[in-house]
PATI-470010 format. One record per residue (C-alpha): y negated, x, z negated. Coordinates in Angstrom, 1 decimal, m for minus. Each point is the difference from the previous one (the first is absolute). Example, Ala and Ser with C-alpha at 12.3 -4.5 7.8 and 13.67 -1.06 7.14 Angstrom:
REM residues 2
SITE        y        x        z
SITE      4.5     12.3     m7.8
SITE     m3.4      1.4      0.7
//
This chain:
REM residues 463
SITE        y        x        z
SITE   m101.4    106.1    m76.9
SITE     m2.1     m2.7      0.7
SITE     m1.9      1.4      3.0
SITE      3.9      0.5      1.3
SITE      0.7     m3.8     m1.0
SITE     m3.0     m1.0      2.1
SITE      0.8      2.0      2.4
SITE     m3.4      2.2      0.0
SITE     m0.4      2.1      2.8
SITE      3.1     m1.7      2.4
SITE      0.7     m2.8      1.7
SITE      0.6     m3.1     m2.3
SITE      3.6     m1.4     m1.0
SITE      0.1     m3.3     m1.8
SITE      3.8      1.5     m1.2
SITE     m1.8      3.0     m1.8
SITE     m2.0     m2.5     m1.8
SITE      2.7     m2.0     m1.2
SITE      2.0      2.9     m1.2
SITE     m2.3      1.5     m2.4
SITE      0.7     m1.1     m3.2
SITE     m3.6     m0.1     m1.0
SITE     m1.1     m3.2      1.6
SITE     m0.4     m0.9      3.8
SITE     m2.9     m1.8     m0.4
SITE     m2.7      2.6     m1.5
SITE      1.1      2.6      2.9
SITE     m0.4     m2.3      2.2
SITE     m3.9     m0.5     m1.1
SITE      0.1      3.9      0.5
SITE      0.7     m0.3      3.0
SITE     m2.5     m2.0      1.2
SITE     m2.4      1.8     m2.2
SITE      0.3      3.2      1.0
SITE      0.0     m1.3      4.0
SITE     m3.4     m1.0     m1.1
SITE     m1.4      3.0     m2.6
SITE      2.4      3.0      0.4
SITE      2.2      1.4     m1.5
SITE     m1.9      2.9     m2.1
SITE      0.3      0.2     m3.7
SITE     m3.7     m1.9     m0.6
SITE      1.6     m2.9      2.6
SITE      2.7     m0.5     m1.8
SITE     m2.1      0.4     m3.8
SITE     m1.8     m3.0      1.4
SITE      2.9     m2.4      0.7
SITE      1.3      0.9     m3.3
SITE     m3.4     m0.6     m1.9
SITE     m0.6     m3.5      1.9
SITE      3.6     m1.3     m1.0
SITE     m1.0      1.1     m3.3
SITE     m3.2     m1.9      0.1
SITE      1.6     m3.1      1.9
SITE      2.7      0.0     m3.0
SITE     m2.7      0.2     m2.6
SITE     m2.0     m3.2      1.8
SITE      3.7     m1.7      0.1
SITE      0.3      1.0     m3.9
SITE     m3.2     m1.7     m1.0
SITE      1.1     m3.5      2.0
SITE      3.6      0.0     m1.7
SITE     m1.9      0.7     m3.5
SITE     m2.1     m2.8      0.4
SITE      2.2     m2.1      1.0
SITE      2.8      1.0     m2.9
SITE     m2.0      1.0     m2.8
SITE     m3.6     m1.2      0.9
SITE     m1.5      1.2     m3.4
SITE      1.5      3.2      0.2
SITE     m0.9      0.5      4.0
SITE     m2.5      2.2     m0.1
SITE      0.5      2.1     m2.7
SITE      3.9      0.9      1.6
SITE     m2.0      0.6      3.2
SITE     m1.7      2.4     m1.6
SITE      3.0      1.9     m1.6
SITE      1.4      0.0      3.6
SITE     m3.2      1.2      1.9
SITE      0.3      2.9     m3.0
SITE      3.8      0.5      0.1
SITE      0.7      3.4      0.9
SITE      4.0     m1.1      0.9
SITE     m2.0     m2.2      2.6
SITE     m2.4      2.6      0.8
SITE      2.8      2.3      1.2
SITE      1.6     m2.1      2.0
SITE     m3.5     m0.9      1.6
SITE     m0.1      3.8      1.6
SITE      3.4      0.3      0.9
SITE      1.7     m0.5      2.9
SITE      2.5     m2.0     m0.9
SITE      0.9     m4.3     m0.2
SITE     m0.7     m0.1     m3.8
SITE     m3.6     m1.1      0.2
SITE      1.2     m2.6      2.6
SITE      2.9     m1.0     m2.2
SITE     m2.6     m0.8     m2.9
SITE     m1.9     m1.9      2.3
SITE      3.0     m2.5      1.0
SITE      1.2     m0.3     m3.5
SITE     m3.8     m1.6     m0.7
SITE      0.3     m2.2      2.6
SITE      3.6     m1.5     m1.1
SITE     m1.5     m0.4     m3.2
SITE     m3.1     m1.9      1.5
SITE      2.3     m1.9      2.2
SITE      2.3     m1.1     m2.8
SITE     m2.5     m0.8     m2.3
SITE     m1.4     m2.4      2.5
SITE      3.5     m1.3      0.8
SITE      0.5     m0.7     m3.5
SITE     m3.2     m1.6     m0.3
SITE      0.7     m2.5      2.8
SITE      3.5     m0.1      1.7
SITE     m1.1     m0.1      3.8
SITE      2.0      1.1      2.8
SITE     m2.4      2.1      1.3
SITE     m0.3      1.6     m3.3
SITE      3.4      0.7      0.1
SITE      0.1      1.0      3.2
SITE     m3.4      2.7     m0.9
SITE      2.6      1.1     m3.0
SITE      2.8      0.7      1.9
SITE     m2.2      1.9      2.7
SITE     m1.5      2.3     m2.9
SITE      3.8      0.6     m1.4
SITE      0.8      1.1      3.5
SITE     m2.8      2.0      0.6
SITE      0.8      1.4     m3.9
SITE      3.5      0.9      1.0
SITE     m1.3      1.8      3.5
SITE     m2.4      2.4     m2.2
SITE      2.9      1.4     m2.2
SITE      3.3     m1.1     m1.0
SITE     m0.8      0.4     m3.8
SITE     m2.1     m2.8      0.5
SITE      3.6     m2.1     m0.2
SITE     m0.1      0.6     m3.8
SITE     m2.9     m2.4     m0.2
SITE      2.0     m3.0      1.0
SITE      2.7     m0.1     m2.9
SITE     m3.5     m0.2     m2.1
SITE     m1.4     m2.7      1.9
SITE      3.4     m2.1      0.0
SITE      0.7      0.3     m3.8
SITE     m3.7     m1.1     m0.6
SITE      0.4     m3.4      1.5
SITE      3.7     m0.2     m0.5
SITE     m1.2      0.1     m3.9
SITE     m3.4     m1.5      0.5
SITE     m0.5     m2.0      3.4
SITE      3.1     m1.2      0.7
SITE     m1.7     m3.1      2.6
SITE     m1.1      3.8      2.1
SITE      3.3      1.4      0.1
SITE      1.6     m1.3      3.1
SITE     m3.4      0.4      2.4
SITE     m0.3      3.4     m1.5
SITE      3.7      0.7      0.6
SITE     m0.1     m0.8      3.8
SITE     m3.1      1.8      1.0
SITE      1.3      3.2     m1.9
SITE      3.9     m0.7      1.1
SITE     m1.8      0.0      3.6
SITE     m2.4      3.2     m0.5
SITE      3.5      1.4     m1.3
SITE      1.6     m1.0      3.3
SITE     m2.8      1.6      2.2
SITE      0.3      3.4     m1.3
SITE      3.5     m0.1     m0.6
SITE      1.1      2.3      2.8
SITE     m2.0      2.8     m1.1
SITE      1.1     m0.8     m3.6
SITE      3.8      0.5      0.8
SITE     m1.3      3.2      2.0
SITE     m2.1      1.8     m3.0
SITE      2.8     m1.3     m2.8
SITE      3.1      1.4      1.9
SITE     m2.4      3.1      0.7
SITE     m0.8      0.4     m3.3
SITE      3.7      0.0     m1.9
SITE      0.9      2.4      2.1
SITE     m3.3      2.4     m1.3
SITE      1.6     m0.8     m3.5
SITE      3.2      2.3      1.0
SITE     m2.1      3.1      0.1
SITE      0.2      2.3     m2.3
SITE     m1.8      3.0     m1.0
SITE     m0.1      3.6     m1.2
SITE      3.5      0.5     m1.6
SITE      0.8     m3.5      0.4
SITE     m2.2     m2.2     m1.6
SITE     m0.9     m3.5      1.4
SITE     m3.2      0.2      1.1
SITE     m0.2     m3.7      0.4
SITE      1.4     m2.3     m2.9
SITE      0.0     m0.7     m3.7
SITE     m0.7      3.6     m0.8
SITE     m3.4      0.0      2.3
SITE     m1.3     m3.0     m3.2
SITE     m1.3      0.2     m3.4
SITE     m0.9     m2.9     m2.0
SITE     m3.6      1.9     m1.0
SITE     m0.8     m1.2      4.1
SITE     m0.7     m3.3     m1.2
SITE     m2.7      0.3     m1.9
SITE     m0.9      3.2      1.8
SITE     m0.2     m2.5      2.8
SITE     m2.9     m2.4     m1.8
SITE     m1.7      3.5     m1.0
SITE      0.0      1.0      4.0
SITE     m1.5     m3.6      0.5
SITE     m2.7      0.7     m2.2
SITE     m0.9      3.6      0.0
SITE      1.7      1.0      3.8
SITE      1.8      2.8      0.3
SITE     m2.6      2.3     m2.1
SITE      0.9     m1.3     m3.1
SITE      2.7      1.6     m1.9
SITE      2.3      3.2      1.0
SITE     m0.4      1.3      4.2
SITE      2.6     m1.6      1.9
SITE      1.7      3.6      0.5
SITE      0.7      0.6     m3.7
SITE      1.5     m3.7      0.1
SITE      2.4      1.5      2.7
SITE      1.7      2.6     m2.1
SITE      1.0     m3.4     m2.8
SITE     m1.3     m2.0     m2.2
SITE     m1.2      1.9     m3.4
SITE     m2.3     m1.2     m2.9
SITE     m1.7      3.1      0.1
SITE     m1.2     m0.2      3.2
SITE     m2.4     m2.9     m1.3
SITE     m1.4      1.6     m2.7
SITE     m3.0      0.9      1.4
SITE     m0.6     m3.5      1.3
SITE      0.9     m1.6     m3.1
SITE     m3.9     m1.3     m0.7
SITE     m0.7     m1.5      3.2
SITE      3.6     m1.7      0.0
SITE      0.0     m1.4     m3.2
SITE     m3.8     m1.5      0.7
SITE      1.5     m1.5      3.0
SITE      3.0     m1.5     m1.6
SITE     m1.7     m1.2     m2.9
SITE     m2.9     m1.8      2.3
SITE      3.0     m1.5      2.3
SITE      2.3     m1.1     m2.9
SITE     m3.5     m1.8     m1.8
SITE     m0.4     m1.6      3.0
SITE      3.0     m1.1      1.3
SITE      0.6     m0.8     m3.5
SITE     m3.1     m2.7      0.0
SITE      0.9     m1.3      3.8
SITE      3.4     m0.4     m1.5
SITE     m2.0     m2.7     m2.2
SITE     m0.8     m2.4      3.0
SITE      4.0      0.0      1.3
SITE     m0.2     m3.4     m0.4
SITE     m2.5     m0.3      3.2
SITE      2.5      0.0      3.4
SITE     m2.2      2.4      1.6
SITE      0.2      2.2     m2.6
SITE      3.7     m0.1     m0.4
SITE     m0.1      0.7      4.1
SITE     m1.9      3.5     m0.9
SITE      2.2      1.1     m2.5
SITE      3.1     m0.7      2.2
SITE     m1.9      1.8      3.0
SITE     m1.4      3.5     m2.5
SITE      3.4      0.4     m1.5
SITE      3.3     m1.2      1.6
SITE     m0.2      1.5      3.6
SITE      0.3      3.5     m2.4
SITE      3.5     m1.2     m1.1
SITE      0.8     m0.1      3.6
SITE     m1.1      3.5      1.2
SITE      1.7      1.1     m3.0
SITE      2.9     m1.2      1.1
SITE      0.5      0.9      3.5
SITE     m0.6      3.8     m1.6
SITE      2.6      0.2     m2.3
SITE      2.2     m1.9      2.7
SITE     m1.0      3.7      2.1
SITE     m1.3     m2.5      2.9
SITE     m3.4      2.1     m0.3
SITE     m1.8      2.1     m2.3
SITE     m2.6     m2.0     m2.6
SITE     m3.6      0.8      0.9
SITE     m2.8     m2.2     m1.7
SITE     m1.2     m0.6      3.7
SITE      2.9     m2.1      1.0
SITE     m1.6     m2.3     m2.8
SITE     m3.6      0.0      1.9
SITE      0.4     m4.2      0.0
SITE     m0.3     m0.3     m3.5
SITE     m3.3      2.5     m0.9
SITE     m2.5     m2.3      1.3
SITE      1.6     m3.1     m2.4
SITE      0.5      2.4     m3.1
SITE     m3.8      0.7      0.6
SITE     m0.9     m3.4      0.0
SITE      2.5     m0.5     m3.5
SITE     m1.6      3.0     m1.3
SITE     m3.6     m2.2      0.8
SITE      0.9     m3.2     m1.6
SITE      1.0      1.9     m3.4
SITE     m3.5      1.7      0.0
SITE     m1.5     m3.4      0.8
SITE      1.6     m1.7     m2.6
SITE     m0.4      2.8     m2.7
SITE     m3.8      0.1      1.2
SITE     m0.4     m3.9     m0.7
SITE      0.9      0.2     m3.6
SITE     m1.9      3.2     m0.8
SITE     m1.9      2.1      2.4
SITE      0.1      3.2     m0.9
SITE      4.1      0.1      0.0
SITE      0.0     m1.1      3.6
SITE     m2.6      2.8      0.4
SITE      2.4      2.7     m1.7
SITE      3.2     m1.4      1.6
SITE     m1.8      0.2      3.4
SITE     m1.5      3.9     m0.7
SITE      4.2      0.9     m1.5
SITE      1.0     m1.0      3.8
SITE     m3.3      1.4      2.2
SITE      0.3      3.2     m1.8
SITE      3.8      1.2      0.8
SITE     m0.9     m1.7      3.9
SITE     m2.7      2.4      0.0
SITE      1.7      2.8     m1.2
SITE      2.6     m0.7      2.3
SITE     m2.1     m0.2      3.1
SITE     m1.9      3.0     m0.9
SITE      3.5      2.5     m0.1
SITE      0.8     m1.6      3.5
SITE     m3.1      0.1      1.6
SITE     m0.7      3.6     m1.2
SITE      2.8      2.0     m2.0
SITE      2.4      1.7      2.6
SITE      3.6     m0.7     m1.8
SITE     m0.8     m4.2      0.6
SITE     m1.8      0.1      2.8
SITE      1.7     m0.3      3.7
SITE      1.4      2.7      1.6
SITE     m2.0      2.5      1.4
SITE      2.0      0.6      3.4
SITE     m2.9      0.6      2.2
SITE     m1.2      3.0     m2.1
SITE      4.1      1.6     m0.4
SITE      0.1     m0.5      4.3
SITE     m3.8      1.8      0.4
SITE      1.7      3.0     m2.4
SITE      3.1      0.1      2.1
SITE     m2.0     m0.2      3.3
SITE     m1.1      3.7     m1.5
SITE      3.4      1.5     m1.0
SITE      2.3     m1.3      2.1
SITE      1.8      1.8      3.2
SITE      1.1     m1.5      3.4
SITE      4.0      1.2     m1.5
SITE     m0.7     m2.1     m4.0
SITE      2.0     m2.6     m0.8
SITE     m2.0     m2.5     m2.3
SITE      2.5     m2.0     m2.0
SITE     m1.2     m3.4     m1.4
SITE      1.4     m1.6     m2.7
SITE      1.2     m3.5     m0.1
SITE     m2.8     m1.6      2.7
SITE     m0.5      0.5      3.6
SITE     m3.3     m0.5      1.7
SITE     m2.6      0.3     m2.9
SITE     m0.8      3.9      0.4
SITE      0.2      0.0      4.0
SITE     m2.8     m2.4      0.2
SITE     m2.0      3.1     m1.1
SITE      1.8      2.8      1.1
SITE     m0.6      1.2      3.0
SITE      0.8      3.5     m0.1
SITE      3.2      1.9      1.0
SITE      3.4      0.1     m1.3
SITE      2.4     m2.5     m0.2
SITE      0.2     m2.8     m2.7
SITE      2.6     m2.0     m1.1
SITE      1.2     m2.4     m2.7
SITE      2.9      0.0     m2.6
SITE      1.0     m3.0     m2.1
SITE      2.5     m1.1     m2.9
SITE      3.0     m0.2      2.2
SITE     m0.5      3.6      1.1
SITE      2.4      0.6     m3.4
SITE      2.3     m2.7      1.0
SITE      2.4      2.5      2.0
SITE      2.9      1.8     m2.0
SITE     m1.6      3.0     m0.6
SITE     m3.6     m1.3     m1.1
SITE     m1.8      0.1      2.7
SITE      0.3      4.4      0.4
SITE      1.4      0.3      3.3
SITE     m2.8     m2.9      1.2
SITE     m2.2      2.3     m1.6
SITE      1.2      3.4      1.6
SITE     m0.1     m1.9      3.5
SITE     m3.5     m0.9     m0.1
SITE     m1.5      3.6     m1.5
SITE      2.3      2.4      2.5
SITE     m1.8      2.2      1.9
SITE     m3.2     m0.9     m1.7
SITE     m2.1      2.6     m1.4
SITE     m2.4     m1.7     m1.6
SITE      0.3     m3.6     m2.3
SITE     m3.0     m2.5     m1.0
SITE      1.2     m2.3     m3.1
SITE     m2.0     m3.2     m0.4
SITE      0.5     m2.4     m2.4
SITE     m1.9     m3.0     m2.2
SITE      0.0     m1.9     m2.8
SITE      0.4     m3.4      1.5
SITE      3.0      1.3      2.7
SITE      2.4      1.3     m2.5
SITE      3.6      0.5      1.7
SITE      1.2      3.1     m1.6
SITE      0.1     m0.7     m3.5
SITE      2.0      3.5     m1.2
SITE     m2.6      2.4      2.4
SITE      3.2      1.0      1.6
SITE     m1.8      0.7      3.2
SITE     m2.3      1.9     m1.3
SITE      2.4      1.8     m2.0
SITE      1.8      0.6      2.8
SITE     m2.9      1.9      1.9
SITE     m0.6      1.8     m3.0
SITE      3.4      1.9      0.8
SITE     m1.0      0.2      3.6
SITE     m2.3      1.8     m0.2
SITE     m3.4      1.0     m1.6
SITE     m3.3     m2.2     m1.5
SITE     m3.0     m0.2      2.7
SITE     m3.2     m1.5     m1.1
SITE      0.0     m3.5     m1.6
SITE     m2.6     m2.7      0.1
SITE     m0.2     m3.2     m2.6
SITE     m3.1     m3.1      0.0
SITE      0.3     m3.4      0.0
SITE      3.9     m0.7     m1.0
SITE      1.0      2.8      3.0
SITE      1.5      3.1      0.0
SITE      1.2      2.1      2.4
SITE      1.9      3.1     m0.7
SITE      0.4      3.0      2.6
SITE      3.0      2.0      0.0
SITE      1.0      3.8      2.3
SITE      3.2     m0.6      1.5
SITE      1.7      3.5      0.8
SITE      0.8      1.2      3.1
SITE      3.7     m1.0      1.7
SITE      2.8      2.0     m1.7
SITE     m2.3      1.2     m2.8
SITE      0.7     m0.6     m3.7
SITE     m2.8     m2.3     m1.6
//
């Protein structure tokens, strides 16, 4: 999806930009990256890592500058983050987005510091370039406004009109991605059920959000189980390295939460925790689904709380900053390791399902991809036809069958593919569906994919 909002491989429209609801501005970069390096997978690796690295540079300037005793220590915890690392390797705006939330908060700690125009100016230019990275970066500015509403009232107006005028610049492609976006929220599912909306959130996300922060998405159940609901028992087996990580964040939040009566400090708190109540919201308002991701703005300041507890607990006694410091290192270890090398966290091994279809399939296969279009033909090159199917394949009277009948006629032979991350058919109905069709073919599953072949009988045959 982002080589198509960049418009790898064609000619260049500013309008395909602008209606990605992703961010212009990282695609964009893309763009002129890969006209320079390419647009092969170690290419586009590389533009991933050096946001990553820029944001982590960015990260250490905004630390100083907000929490100078706590700087390098949160830089640290960043640089080690495996949320951050993640997001450094994939192609995607999220390591950019970091990147621009740690220049607002350079830029606004400056402005706050000393009320210049061009300060102001620099602000409102990093709250724009915020906003063109990702829309989600929007939930930072509710934060920022309640903070000097509360605390910095003589900032409020000059703040107001560089963010009221960063507002104004993106607001076409605003209106364009929010209208888009209710309508998403009418689609419904396998028998019915909203796919988008209030029964898409849990309140475990939140603090499954601060554990994502901390460990990445290797710490705690695979995001597949997650799919199939929310259950205590699924994070039984990650109990240990949960609890360690809760109890180090809650000791040290706990003693950051003794220096609220610094401004800065108050800022960072506002920053870690409130945007959360915002992403919450827009899920249960079924505007979109809550993903820990859409709260990337906040991970590099919870970091940097998380660093000012341990620095305050090491002052009075150094060997309880030492064990606070080892309860959250351990879990981000833990959780990088299962990314980096267990299969059910790690990303999705579409390269190696297209190399096993490239063997099996036949010039007459259909290939039927669930939920995504464009992720397995960047790697399949072989023969057969593939195509895509998505949530409002089930929106028509009779489920999505006849749809279903159309696309398979005359086939002989069927390819399922499907992933953990690109889940569109909640109830397997598909697959259900060529189960009575006809008879299983070989199956292949690595890396979150699995693809599932199925023996159509001949024309006027019974299955």
């Amino acid at each position: 999806m982002t080589l198509e909002a960049a418009s790898v491989g064609k000619a260049f429209h500013l309008r395909d930009v602008l209606a990605d609801p992703q961010g212009p501005l990282p695609h964009v970069l893309l763009r002129l990256w890969v006209a320079v390096g390419g647009s092969g997978d170690l290419s586009l690796r590389i533009w991933a890592v050096t946001g990553g690295v820029i944001g982590l540079a960015l990260a250490a300037l905004a630390f100083r500058a907000a929490l100078p005793r706590a700087a390098t220590l949160g830089t640290w915890l960043l640089a080690l983050s495996p949320f951050h690392i993640w997001y450094s390797q994939e192609v995607r705006n999220y390591a950019f987005l970091i990147a621009a939330s740690a220049v607002v908060l350079w830029t606004l700690v400056r402005a706050l510091d000393r009320s210049t125009p061009g300060r102001w100016i620099a602000h409102g230019a990093s709250l724009l370039a915020l906003l063109l990275c990702n829309l989600s970066g929007g939930v930072l500015l509710p934060a920022i406004g309640l903070f000097l509403l509360l605390d910095r009232r003589d900032r409020l107006l000059s703040w107001a009109l560089v963010a009221a005028a960063a507002v104004a610049a993106v607001s076409p492609w605003l209106v364009v991605e929010l209208s888009g976006h209710v309508e998403w929220a009418t689609v419904t599912g396998a028998g019915g059920e909203a796919v988008r909306g209030n029964l898409t959130f849990h309140p475990g996300a939140l603090p499954f959000t601060y554990a994502t922060f901390l460990g990445g998405f290797g710490l705690g159940p695979p995001l597949r189980a997650l799919h199939g609901g929310f259950r205590w028992s699924l994070f039984a087996p990650h109990l240990p390295w949960l609890l360690l990580g809760a109890a180090g964040s809650a000791a040290a939040v706990i003693a950051a939460a003794r220096g609220l009566g610094e401004p800065r400090l108050r800022l960072v708190f506002w920053w870690a925790f409130l945007p959360a109540i915002g992403i919450a919201a827009v899920a249960i308002l079924g505007l979109k689904a809550y993903n820990p991701r859409y709260l990337a703005v906040s991970q590099p300041v919870f970091l940097l709380l998380l660093a000012e507890g341990i620095r305050r607990i090491g002052a009075r006694r150094a060997v309880w900053g030492a064990a606070v410091a080892a309860g959250l290192l351990v879990p981000m270890g833990v959780g990088w390791a299962n990314q980096t090398f267990d299969p059910r966290y790690g990303r999705e091994d579409y390269r190696g399902a297209a190399e096993w279809l490239d063997r099996r399939a036949r010039p007459d296969d259909l290939i039927l991809q669930e939920g995504v279009v464009g992720v397995l033909t960047r790697y399949y090159h072989g023969p057969g036809e593939v195509t895509a199917y998505f949530p409002v394949f089930f929106n028509e009277a009779e489920g999505g069958r006849v749809r279903f009948d159309s696309l398979v006629a005359g086939r002989s032979r069927v390819w399922w593919v499907g992933s953990r991350l690109w889940y569109a058919d909640p109830e397997e109905k598909v697959l259900g569906w060529l189960s009575e069709a006809g008879r299983p073919l070989a199956s292949w599953d690595h890396g979150g994919v699995a693809v599932r072949g199925f023996q159509l009988p001949a024309r006027g045959s019974a299955p």
